[in-house]
N, C-alpha and C positions, 0 to 999 in steps of 0.2 A: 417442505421445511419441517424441522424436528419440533418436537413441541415438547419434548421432554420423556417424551413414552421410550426413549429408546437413546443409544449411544450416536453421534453426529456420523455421517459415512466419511468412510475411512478417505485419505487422499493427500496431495499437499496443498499448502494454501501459500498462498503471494500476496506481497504487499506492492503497495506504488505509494512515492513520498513526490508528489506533483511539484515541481518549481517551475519558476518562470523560465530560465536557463538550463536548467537539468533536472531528471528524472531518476531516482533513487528506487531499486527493485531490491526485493527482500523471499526468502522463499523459507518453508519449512519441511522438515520432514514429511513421511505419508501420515505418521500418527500426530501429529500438529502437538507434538512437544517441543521443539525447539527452532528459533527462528535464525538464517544466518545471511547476508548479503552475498547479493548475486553480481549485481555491476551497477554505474553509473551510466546513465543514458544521455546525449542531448536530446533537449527539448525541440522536436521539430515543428514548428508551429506553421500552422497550413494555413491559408487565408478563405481557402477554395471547400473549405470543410471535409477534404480528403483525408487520410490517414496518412501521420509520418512517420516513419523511419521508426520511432519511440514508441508507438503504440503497435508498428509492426514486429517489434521485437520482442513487447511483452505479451502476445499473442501467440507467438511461438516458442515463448517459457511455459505458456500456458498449455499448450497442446502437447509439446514437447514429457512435460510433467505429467499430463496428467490430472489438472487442477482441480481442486473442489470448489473452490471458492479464490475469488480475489477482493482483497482488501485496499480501499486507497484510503489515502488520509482525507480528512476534512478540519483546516486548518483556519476552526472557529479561533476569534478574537477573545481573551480573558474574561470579557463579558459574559461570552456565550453564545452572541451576535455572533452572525456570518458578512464577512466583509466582500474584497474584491478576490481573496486569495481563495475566500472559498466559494465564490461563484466561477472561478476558474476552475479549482480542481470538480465540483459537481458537474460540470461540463465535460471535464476531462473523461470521469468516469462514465456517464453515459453515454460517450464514443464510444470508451472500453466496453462498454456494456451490449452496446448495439453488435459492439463487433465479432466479441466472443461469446454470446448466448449459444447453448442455454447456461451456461460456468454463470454463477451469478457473481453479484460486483456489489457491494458494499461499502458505505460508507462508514467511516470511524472517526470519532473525536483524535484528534492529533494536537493538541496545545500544548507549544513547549517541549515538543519531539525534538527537535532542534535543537532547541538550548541543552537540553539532555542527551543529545547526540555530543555536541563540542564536548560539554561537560567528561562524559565516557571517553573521547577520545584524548584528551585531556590528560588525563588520569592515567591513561595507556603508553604515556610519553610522545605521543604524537604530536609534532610541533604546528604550532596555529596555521601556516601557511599551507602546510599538508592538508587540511581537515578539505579544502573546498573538493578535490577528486573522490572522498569517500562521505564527507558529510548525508547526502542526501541516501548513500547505503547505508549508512549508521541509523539515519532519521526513519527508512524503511522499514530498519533490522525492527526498532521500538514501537512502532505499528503493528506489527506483525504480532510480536511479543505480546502485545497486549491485547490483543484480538485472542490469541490463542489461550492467555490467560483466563479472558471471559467464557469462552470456549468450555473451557474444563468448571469452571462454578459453574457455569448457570448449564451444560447441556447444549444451547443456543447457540448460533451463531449471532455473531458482533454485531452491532451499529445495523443502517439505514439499508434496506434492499434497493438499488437503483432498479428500476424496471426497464427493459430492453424492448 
């Protein structure tokens, strides 16, 4: 991990916006300037702790690309408290993590990616019943964005390293 002695290595980076019903993927450039939506996933949820359908897909974004890094949301409460939403998605990510090492997987504040997604989509004349097929690429897209954001101030990569 960079510490500042040097420019982050080159590559593109992924976001994942975790829901309970669907999964919001987001990818950027090699030079992690610009972020854009990739697709909408269902949420395959396993009982048996195997991998679905959804985590096997954004595995093969990942290798497919090339990744440096993947970024999932972590979709703390206004507080700042971590609730049920976000001890799903930390879960989520350390599947992600176990499964695609050594790519690391990180976590990120996401509060109100959401709201900020309709809001954006909104604004774009997209009508409210449309939002639910792209909401969660929208909420991605703004993960991403901001990861990459941090990215460029600090030198650093974003938010929390899950360990694999």
């Amino acid at each position: 991990m960079p510490t500042g002695s040097g420019p982050l290595p080159r590559g593109p980076r992924l976001a994942v916006d975790v829901g309970n019903v669907r999964v919001g993927l987001a990818a950027s450039d090699p030079d992690g300037l610009l972020a854009t939506p990739v697709e909408t996933l269902a949420r395959d949820l396993r009982t048996d702790g195997s991998w679905g359908s959804d985590l096997e897909r954004i595995a093969t974004e990942v290798r497919d690309r090339g990744a440096a890094v993947v970024y999932v949301g972590l979709p703390r409460l206004l507080s700042g408290e971590q609730g049920s939403a976000a001890t799903g998605a930390r879960a989520y990510a350390e599947q992600l993590a176990d499964g695609i090492a050594p790519v690391p997987v990180r976590m990120v504040d996401e509060r109100l990616t959401t709201v900020s997604a309709h809001q954006a989509l909104r604004a774009s004349g997209r009508e409210g019943r449309t939002h639910r097929s792209v909401i969660d690429q929208a909420a991605a897209v703004i993960i991403l964005q901001s990861a990459l954001d941090v990215e460029r101030a600090s030198g650093q990569r974003s938010g929390e390293l899950i360990e694999s």
